[in-house]
C-alpha positions in Angstrom: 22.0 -104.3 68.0 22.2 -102.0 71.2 23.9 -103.2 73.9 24.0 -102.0 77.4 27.3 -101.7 79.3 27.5 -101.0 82.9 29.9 -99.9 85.7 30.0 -98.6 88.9 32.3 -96.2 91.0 32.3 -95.5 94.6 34.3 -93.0 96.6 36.4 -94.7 99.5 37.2 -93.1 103.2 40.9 -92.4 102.2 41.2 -88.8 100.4 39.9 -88.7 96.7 39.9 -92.2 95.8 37.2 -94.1 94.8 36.9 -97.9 93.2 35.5 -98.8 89.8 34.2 -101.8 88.7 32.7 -103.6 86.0 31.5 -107.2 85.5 33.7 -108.8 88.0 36.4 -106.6 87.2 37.9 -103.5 89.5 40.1 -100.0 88.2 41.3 -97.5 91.3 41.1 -93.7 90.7 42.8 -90.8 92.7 44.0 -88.0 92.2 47.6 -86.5 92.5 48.6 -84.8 95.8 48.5 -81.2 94.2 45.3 -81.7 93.6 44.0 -83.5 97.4 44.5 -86.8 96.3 46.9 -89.5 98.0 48.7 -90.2 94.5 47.6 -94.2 95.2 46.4 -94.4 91.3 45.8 -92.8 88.2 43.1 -89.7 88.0 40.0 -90.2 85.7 41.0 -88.2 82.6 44.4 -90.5 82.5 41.9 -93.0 82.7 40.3 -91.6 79.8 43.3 -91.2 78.0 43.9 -94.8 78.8 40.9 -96.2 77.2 40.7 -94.8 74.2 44.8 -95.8 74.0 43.2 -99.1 74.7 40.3 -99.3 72.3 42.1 -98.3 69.6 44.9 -100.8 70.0 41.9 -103.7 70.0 40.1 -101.9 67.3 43.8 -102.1 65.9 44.3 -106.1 66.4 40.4 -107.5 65.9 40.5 -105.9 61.9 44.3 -106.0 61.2 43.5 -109.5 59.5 40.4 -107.8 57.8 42.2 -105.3 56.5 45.6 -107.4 55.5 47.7 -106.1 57.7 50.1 -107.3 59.6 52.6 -106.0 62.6 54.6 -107.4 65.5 53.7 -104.5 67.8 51.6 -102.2 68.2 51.4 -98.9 70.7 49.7 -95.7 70.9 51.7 -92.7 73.0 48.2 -90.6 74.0 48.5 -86.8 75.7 46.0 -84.2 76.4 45.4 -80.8 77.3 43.1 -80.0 80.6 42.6 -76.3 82.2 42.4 -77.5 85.7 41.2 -73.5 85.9 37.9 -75.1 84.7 38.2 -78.2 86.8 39.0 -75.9 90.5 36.1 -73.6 89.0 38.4 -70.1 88.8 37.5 -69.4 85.6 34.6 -70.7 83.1 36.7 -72.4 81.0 35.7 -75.7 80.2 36.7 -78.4 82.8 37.1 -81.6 80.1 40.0 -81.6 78.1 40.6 -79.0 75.5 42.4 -81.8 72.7 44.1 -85.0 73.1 46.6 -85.9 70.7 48.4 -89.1 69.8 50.9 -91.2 68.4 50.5 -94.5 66.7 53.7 -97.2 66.6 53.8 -100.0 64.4 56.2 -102.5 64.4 55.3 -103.3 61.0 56.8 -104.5 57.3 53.9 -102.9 55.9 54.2 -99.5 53.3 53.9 -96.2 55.5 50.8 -95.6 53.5 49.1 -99.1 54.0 49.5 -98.5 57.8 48.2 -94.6 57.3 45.2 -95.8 56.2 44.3 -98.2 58.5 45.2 -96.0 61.6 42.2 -93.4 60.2 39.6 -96.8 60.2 40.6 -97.8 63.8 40.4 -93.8 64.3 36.9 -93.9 62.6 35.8 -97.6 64.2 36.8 -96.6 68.0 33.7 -96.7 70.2 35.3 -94.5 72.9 37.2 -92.1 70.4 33.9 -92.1 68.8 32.2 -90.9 72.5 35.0 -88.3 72.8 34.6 -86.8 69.3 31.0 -86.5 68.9 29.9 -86.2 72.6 27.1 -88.7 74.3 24.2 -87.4 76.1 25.1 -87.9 80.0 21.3 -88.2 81.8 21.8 -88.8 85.8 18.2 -90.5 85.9 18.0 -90.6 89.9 19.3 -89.3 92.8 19.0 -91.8 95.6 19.3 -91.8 99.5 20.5 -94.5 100.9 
């Protein structure tokens, strides 16, 4: 079953910030001063970061009962790697990030290799870690003048 999720984002007067929203939800972007933003919120690619950190930790509590296991907290530390070289356009380096790494914590009674194998099915069952491992076509289907 294919289902359609949708968004929107829209650059405000004030530097580089721009609104996001979703349903009747809203997320804020910028970018830091160093790079001509006004620092008022996170950039995109910590955003990025941020949702996969996110989807796995669902991914993490919607099967833990599924897959008999059980902790009293759960976190995911998340870094990655981004020649802003690519991003300013100095050098053809790619502009997306080069890896991201992270660190699953469970507060858990469960054996180290019980929890092991269910970090690599919420690794394999995360929508967005899936996107940022095997790519998704982009297609900008319009350009419109308003």
């Amino acid at each position: 079953m294919l289902e359609t999720f949708k968004s929107k984002a829209t650059l405000l007067e004030e530097g580089l910030q721009v609104e996001t929203s979703a349903r009747n939800f809203k997320i804020m972007f910028d970018e830091p001063e160093e790079l001509g933003g006004t620092n008022a919120a996170m950039n995109p690619v910590e955003g990025v970061l941020c949702a996969l950190g996110a989807c796995q930790s669902i991914v993490a509590r919607a099967f833990a009962e599924a897959h008999d296991v059980t902790f009293e907290e759960f976190s995911i530390e998340l870094e990655g790697d981004l020649d802003l070289d690519g991003f300013m356009g100095v050098s053809d380096v790619r502009p997306g990030f080069q890896e991201i790494r992270f660190v699953m914590h469970f507060k858990s009674d469960e054996p180290q290799e019980k929890l092991e194998e269910f970090a690599k099915f919420i690794e394999a069952t995360c929508p967005v870690g899936d996107s940022l491992m095997n790519g998704v076509k982009l297609v900008c289907s319009a350009v419109k003048k308003d």
